[in-house]
C-alpha positions in Angstrom: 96.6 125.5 127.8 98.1 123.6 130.4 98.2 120.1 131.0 99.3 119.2 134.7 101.3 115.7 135.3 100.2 113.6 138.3 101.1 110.2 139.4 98.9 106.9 138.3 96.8 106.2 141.4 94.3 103.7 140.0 94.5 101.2 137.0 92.0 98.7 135.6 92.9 95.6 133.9 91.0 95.2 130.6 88.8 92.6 129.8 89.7 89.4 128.7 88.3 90.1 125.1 90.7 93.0 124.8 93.9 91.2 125.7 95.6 90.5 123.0 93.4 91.8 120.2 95.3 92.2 117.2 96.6 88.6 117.4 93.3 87.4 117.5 91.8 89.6 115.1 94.3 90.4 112.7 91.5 90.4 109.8 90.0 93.5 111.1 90.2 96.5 109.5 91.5 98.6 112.4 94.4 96.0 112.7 95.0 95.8 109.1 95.3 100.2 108.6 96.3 101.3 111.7 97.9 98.4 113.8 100.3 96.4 111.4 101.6 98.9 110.2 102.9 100.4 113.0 104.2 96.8 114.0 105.9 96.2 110.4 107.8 99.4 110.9 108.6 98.4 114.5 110.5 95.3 112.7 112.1 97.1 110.4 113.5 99.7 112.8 114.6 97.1 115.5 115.3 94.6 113.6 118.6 93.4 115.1 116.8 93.6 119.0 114.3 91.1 117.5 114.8 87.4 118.2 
């Protein structure tokens, strides 16, 4: 298997709906399994860089 490395030569902003989606949508199950915690352990490990 090999997996070749190339530079970014296009990118496409999201759509507006998809900015910012688990602030907005904290209540959904994808945000509530997957997303917080992953951000809660993000806290915990940086929690002195944190303002």
């Amino acid at each position: 298997m090999v997996t070749e490395i190339s530079p970014l030569t296009e990118f496409y902003v999201a759509e507006n709906y998809h900015q910012n989606y688990y602030n907005e949508n904290t209540n959904q199950g994808y945000c509530q399994y997957v997303i917080a915690p992953k951000v809660e352990k993000f806290k915990k490990v940086f929690k002195t860089k944190l303002k």
